[in-house]
Every structure is written in C-alpha cells, then in structure tokens.
PDB file of N, CA, C and O in Angstrom:
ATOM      1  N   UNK A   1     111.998 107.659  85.475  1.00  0.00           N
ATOM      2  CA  UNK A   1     110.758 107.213  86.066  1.00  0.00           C
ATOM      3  C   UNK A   1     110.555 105.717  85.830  1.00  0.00           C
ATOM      4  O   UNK A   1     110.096 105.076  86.775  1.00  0.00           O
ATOM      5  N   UNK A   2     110.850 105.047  84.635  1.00  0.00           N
ATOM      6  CA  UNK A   2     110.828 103.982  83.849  1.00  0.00           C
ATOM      7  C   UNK A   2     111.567 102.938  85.670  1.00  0.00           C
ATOM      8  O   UNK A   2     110.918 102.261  86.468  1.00  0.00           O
ATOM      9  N   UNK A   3     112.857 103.231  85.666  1.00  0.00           N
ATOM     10  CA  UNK A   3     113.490 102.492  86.108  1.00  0.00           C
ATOM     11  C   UNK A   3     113.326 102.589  87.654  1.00  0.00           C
ATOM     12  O   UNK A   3     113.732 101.663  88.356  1.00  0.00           O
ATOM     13  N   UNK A   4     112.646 103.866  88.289  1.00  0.00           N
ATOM     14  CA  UNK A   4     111.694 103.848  89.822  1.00  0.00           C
ATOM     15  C   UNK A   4     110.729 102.706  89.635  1.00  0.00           C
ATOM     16  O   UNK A   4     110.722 101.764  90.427  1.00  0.00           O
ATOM     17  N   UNK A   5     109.886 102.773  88.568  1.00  0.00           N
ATOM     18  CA  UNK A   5     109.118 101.789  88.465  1.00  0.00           C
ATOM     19  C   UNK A   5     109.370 100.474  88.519  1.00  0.00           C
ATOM     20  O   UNK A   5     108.583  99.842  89.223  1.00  0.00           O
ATOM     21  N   UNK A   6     110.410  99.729  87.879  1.00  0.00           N
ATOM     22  CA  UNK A   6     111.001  98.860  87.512  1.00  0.00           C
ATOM     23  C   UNK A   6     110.880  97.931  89.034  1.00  0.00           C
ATOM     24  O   UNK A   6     110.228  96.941  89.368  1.00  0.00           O
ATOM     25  N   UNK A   7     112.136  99.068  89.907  1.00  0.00           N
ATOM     26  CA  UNK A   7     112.868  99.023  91.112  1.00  0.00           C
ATOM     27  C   UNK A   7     111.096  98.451  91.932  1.00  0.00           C
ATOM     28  O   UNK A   7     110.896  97.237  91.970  1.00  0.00           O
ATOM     29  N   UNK A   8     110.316  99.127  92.337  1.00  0.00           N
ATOM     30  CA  UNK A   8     109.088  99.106  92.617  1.00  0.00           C
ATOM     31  C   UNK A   8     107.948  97.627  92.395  1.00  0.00           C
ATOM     32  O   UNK A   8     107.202  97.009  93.155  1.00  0.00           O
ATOM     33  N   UNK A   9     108.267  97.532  91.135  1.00  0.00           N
ATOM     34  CA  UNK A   9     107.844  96.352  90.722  1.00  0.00           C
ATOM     35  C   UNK A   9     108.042  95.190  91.026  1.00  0.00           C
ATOM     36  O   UNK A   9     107.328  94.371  91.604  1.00  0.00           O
ATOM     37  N   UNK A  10     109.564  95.104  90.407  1.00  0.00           N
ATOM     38  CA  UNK A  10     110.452  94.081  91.127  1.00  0.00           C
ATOM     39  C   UNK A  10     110.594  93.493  92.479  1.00  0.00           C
ATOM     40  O   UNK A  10     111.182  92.451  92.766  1.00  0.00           O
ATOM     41  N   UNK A  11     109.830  94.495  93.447  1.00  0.00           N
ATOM     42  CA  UNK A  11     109.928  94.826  95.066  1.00  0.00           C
ATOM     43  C   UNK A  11     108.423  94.117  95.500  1.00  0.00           C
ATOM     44  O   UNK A  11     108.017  93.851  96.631  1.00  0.00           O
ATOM     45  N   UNK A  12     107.819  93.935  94.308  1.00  0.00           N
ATOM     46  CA  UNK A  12     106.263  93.851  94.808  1.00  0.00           C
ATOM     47  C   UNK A  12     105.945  95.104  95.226  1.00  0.00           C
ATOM     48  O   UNK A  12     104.925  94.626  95.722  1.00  0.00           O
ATOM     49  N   UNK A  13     105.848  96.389  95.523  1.00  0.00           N
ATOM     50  CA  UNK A  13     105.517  97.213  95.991  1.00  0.00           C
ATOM     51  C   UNK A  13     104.549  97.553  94.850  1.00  0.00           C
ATOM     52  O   UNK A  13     103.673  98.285  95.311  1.00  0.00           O
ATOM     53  N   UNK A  14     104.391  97.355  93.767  1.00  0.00           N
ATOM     54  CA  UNK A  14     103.769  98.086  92.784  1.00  0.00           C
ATOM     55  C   UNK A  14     103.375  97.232  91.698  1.00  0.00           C
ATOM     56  O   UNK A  14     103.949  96.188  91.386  1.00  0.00           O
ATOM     57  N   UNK A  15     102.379  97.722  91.146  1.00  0.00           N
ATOM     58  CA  UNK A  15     101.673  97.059  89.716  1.00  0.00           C
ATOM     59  C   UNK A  15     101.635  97.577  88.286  1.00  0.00           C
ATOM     60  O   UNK A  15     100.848  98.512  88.130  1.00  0.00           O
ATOM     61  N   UNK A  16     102.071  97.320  87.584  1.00  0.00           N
ATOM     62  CA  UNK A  16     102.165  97.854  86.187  1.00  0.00           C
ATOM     63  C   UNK A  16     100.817  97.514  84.999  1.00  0.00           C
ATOM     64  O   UNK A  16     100.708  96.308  84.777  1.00  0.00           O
ATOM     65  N   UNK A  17     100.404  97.880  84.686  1.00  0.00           N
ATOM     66  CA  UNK A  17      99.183  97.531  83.144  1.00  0.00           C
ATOM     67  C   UNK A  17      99.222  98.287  82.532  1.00  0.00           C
ATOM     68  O   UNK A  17      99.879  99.246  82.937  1.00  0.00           O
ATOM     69  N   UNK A  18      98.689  98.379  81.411  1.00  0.00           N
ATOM     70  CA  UNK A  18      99.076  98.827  80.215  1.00  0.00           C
ATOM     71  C   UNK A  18      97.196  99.489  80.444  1.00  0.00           C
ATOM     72  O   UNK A  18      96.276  99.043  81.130  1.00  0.00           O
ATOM     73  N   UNK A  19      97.269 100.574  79.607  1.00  0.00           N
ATOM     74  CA  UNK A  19      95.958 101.380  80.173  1.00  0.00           C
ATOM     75  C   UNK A  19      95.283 100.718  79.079  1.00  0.00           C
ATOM     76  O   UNK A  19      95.988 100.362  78.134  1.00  0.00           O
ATOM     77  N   UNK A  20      94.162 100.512  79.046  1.00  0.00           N
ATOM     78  CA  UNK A  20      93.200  99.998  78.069  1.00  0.00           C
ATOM     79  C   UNK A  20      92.696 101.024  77.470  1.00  0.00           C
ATOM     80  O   UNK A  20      91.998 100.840  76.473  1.00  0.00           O
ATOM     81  N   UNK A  21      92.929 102.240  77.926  1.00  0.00           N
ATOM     82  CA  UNK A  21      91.643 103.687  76.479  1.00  0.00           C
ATOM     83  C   UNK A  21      93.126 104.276  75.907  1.00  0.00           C
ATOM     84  O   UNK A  21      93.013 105.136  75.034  1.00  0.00           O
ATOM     85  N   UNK A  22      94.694 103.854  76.359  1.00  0.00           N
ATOM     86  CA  UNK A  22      95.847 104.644  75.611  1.00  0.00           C
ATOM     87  C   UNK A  22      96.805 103.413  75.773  1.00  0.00           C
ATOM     88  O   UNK A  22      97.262 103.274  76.907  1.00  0.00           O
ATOM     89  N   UNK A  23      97.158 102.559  74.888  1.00  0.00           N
ATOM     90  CA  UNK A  23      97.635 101.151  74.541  1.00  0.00           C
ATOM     91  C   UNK A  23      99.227 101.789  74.863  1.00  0.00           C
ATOM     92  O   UNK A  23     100.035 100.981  75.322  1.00  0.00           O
ATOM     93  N   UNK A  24      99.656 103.111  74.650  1.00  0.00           N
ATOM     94  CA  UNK A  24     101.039 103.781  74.330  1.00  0.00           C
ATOM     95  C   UNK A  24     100.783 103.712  76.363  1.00  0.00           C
ATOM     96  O   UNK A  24     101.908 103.408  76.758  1.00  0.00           O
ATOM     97  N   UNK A  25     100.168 103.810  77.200  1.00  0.00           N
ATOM     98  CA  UNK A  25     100.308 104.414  78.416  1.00  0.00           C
ATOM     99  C   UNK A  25     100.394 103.127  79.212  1.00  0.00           C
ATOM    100  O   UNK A  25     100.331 102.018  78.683  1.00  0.00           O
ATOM    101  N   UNK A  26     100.546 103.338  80.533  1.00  0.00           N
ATOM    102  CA  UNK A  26     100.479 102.353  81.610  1.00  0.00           C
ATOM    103  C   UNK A  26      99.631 102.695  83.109  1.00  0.00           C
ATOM    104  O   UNK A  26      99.502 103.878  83.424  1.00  0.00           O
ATOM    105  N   UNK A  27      99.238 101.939  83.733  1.00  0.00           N
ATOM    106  CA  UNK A  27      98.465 102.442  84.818  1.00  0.00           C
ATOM    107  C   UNK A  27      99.373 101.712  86.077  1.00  0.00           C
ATOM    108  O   UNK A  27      99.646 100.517  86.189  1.00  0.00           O
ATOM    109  N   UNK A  28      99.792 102.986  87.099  1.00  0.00           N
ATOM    110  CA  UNK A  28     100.921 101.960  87.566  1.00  0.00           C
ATOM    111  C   UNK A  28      99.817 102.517  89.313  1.00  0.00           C
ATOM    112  O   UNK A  28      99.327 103.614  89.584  1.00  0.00           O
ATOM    113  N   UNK A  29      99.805 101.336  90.036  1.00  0.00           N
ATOM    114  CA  UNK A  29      99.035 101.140  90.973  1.00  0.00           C
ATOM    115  C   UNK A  29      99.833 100.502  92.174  1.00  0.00           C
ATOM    116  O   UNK A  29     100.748  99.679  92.138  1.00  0.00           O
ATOM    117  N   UNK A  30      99.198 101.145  93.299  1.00  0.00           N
ATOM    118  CA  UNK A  30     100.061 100.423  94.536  1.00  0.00           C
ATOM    119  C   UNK A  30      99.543  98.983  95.402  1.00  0.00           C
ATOM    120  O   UNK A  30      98.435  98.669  95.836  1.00  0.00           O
ATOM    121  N   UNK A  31     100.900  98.267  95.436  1.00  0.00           N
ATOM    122  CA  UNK A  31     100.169  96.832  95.885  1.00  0.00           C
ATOM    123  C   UNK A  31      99.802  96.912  97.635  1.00  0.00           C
ATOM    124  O   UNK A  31      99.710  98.017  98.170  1.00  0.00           O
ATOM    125  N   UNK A  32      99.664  95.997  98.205  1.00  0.00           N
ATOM    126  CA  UNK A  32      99.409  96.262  99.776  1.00  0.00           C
ATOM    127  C   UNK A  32     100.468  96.472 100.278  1.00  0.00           C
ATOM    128  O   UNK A  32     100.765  97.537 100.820  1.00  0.00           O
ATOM    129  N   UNK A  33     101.520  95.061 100.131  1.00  0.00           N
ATOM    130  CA  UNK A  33     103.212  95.474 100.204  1.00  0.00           C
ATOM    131  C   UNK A  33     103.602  97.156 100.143  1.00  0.00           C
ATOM    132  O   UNK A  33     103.621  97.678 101.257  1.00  0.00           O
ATOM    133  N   UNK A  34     103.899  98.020  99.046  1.00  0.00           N
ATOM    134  CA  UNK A  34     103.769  99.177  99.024  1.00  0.00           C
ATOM    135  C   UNK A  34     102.945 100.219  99.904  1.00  0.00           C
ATOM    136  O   UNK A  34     103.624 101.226 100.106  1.00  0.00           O
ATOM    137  N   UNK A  35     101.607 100.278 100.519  1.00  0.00           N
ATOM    138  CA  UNK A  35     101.299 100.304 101.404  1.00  0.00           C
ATOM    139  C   UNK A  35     101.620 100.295 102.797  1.00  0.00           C
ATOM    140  O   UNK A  35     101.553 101.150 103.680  1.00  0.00           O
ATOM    141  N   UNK A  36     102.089  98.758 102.746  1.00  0.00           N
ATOM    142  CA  UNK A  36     102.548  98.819 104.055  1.00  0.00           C
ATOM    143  C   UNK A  36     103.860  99.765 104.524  1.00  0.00           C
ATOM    144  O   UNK A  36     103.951 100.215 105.666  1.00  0.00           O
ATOM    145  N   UNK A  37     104.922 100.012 103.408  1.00  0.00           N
ATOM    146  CA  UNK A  37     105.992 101.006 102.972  1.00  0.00           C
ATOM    147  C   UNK A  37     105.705 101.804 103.147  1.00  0.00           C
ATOM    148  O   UNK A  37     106.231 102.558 103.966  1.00  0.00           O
ATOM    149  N   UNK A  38     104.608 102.084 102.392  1.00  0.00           N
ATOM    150  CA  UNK A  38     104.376 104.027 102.548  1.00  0.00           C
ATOM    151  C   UNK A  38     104.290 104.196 103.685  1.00  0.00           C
ATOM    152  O   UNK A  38     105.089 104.938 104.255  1.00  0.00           O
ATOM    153  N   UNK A  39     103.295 103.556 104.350  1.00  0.00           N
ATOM    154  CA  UNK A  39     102.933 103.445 105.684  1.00  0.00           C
ATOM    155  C   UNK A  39     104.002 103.705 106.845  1.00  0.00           C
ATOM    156  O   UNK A  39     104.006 104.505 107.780  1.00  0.00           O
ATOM    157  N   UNK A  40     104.626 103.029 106.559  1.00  0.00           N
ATOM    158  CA  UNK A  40     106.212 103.337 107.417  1.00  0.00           C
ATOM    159  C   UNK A  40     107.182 104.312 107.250  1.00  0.00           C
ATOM    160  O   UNK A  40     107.815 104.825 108.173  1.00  0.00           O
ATOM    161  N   UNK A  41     107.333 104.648 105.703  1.00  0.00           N
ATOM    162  CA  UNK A  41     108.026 105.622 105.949  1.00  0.00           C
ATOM    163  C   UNK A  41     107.501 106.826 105.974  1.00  0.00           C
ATOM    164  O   UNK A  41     108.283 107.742 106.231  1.00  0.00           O
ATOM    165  N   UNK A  42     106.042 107.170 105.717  1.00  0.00           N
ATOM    166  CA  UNK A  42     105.094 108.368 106.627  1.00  0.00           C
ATOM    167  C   UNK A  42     105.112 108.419 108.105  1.00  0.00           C
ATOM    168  O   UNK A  42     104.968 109.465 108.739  1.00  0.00           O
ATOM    169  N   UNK A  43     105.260 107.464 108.535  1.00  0.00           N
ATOM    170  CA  UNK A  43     105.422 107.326 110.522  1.00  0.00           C
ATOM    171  C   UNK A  43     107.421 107.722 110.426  1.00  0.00           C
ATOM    172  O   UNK A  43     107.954 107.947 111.512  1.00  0.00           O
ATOM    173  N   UNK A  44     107.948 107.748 109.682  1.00  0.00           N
ATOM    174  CA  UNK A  44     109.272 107.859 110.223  1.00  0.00           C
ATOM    175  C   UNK A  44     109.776 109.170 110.173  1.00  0.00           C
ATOM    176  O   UNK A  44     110.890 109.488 110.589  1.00  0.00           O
ATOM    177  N   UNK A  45     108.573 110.289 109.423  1.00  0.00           N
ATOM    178  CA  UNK A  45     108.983 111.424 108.871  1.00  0.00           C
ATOM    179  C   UNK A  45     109.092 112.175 110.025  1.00  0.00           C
ATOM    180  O   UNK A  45     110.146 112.803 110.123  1.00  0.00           O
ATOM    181  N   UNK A  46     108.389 112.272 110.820  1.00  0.00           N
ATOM    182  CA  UNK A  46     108.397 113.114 111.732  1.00  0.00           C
ATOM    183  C   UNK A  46     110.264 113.048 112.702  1.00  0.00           C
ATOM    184  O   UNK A  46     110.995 114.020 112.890  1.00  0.00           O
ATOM    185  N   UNK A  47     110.493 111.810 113.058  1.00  0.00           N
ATOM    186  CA  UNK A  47     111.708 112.096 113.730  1.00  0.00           C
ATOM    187  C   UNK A  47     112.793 111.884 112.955  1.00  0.00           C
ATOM    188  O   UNK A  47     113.912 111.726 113.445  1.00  0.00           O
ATOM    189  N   UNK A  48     112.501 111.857 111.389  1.00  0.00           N
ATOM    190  CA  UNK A  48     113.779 112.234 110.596  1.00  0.00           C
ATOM    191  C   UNK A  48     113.861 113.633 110.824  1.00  0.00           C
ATOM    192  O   UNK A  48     114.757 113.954 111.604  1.00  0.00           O
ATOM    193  N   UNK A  49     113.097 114.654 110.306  1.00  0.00           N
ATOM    194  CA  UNK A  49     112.626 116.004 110.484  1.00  0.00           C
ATOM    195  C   UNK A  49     113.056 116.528 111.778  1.00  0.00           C
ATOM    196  O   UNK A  49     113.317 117.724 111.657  1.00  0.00           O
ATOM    197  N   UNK A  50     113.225 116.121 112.918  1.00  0.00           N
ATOM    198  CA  UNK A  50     113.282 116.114 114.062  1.00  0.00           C
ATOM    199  C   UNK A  50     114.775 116.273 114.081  1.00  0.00           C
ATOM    200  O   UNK A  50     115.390 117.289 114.408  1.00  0.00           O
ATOM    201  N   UNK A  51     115.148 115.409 113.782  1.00  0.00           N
ATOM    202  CA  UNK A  51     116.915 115.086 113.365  1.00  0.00           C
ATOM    203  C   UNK A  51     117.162 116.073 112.386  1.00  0.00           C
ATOM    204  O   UNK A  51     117.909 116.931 112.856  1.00  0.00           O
ATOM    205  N   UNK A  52     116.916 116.249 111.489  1.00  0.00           N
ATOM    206  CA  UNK A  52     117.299 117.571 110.705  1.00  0.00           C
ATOM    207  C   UNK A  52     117.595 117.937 110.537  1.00  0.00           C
ATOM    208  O   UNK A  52     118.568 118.036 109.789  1.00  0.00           O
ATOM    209  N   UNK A  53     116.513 119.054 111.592  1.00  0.00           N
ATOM    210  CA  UNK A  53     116.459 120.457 111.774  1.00  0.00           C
ATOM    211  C   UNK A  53     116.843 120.396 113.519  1.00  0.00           C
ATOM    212  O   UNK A  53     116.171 121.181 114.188  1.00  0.00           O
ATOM    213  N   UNK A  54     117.380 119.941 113.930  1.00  0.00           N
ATOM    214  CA  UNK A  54     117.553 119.603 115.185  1.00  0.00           C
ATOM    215  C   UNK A  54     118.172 121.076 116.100  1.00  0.00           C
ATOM    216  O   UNK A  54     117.979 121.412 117.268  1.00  0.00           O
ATOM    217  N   UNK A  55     119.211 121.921 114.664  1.00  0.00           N
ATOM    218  CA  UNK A  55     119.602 123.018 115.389  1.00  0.00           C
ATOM    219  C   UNK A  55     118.645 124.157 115.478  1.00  0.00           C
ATOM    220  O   UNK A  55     118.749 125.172 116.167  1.00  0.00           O
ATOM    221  N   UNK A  56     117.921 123.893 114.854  1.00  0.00           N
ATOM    222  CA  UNK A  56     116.748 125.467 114.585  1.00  0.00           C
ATOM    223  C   UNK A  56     115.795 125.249 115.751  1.00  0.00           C
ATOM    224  O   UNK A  56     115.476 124.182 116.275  1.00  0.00           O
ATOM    225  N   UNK A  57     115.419 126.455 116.039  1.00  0.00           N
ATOM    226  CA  UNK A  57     114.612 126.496 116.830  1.00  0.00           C
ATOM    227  C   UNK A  57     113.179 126.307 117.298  1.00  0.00           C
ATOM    228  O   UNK A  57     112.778 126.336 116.135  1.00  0.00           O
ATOM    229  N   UNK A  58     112.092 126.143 117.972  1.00  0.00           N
ATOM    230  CA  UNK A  58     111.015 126.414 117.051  1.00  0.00           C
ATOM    231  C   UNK A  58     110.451 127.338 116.458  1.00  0.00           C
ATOM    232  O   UNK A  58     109.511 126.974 115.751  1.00  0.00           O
ATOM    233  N   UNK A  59     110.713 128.612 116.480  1.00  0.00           N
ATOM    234  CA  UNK A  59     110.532 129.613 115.657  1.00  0.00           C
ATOM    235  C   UNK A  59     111.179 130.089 114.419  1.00  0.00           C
ATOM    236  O   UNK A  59     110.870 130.977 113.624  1.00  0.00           O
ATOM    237  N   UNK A  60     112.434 129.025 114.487  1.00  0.00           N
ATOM    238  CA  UNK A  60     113.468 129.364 113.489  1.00  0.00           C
ATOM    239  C   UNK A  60     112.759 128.242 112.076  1.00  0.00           C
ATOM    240  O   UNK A  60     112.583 128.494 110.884  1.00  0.00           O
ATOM    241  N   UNK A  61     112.491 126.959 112.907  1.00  0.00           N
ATOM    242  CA  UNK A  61     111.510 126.214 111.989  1.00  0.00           C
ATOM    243  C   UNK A  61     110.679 126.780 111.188  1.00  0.00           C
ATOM    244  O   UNK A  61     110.680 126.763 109.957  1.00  0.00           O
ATOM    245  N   UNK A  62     109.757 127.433 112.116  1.00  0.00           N
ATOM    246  CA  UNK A  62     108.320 128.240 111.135  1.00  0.00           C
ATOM    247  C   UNK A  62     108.242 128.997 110.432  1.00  0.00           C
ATOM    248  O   UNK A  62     107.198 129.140 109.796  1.00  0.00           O
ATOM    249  N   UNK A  63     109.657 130.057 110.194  1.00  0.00           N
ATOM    250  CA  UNK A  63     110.300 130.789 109.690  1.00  0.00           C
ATOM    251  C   UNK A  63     110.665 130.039 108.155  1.00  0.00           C
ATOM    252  O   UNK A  63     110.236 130.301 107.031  1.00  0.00           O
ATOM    253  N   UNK A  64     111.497 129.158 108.556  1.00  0.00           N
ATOM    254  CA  UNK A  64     111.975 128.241 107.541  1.00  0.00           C
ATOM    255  C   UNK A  64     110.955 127.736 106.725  1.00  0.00           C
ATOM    256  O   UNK A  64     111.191 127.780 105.518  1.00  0.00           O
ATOM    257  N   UNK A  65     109.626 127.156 107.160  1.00  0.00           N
ATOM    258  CA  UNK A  65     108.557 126.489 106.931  1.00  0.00           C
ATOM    259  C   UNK A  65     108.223 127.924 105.978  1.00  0.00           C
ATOM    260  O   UNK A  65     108.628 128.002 104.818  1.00  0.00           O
ATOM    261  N   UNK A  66     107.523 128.906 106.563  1.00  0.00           N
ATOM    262  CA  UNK A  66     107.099 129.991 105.726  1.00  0.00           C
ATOM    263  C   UNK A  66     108.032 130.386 104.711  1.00  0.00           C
ATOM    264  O   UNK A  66     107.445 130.735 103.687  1.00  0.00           O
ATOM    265  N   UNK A  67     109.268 130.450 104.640  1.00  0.00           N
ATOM    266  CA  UNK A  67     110.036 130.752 103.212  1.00  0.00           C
ATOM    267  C   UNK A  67     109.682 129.743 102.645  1.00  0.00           C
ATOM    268  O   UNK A  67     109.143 130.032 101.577  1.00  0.00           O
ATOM    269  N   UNK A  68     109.733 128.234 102.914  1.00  0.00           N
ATOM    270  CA  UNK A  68     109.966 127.438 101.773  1.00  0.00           C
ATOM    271  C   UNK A  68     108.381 127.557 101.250  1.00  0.00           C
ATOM    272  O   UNK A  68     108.225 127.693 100.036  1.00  0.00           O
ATOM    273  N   UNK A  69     107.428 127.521 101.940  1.00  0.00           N
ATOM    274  CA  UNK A  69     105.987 127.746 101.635  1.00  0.00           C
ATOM    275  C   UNK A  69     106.044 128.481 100.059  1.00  0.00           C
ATOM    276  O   UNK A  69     105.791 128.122  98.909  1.00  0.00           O
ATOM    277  N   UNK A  70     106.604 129.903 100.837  1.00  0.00           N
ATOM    278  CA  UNK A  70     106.603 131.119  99.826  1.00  0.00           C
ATOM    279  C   UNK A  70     107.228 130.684  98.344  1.00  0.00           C
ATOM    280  O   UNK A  70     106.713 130.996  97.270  1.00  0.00           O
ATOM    281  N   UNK A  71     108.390 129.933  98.501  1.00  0.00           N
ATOM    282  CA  UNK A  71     109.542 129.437  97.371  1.00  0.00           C
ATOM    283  C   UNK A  71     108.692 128.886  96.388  1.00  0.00           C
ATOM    284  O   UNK A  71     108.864 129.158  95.199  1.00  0.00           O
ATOM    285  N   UNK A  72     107.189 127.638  97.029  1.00  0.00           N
ATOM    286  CA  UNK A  72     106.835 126.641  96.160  1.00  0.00           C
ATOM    287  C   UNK A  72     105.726 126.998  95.582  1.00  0.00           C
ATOM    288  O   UNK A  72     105.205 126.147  94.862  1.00  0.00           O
ATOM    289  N   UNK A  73     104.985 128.456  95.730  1.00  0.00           N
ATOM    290  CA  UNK A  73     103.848 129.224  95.553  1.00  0.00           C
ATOM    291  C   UNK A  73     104.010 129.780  94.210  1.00  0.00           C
ATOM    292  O   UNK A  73     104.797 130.681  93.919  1.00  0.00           O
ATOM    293  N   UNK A  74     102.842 128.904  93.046  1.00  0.00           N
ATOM    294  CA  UNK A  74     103.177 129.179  91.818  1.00  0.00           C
ATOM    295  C   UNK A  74     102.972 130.569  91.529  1.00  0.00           C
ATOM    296  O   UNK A  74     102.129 131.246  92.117  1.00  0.00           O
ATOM    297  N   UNK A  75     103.995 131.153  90.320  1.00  0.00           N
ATOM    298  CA  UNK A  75     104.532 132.321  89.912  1.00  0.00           C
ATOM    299  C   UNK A  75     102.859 133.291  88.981  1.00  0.00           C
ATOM    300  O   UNK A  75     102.042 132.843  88.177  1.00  0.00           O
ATOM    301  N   UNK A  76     102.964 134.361  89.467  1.00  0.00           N
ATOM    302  CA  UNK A  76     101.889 134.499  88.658  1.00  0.00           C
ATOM    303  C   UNK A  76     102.459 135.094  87.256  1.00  0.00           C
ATOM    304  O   UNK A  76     101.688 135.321  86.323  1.00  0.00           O
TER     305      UNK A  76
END
C-alpha cells in the first residue's frame, strides 16, 4: 500500500499528512490531478467491459453478474 501511495504521490495525484489525533497514521487525500484520473478511468470502464466480455451474451452477462454478486455476499 506504502509504495501505491508513493507511486500516487510522486504523480501529484495524491496527498499525504500525517493525521494529527494518531501521529503513528497518515491521512492520504485526493488532489484535483487525481480526480481528473479517476475521472477518466471511470468513463473508460464501460468499453473496457464491453471488450471483455465481448463473447457473452446479454443474458450470459447477467448470469455472470448474479454469480459474482452471490461470490462477494458476506458469509453468514
């Protein structure tokens, strides 16, 4: 995580401080730069996804969609 951050930082994408109520912690915050990133690669998801799953169908999708749903549904 240390070194995502780092990468992030280094990029301007991100801000690092040291938390003021836990001196041991850090408060890591997103810059506008980063933003504008996220921003883009949230608009690109859709026709990566698109590309994909390109052989499934659309029912074979929703199918898929509902198992993985089921997979990530905490255990009781």
């Amino acid at each position: 995580m240390v070194g995502i951050c780092d990468g992030l930082e280094q990029a301007g994408h991100a801000r690092r401080e040291r938390d003021v109520a836990d001196r041991r912690a850090y408060a890591v915050t997103i810059t506008d730069s980063g933003r504008q990133l996220l921003a883009q690669a949230e608009d690109a998801v859709p026709e990566f996804l698109g590309g994909t799953f390109h052989a499934l169908s659309p029912t074979e999708r929703r199918q898929l969609s509902s198992i993985l749903g089921k997979l990530l549904q905490p255990r009781p």
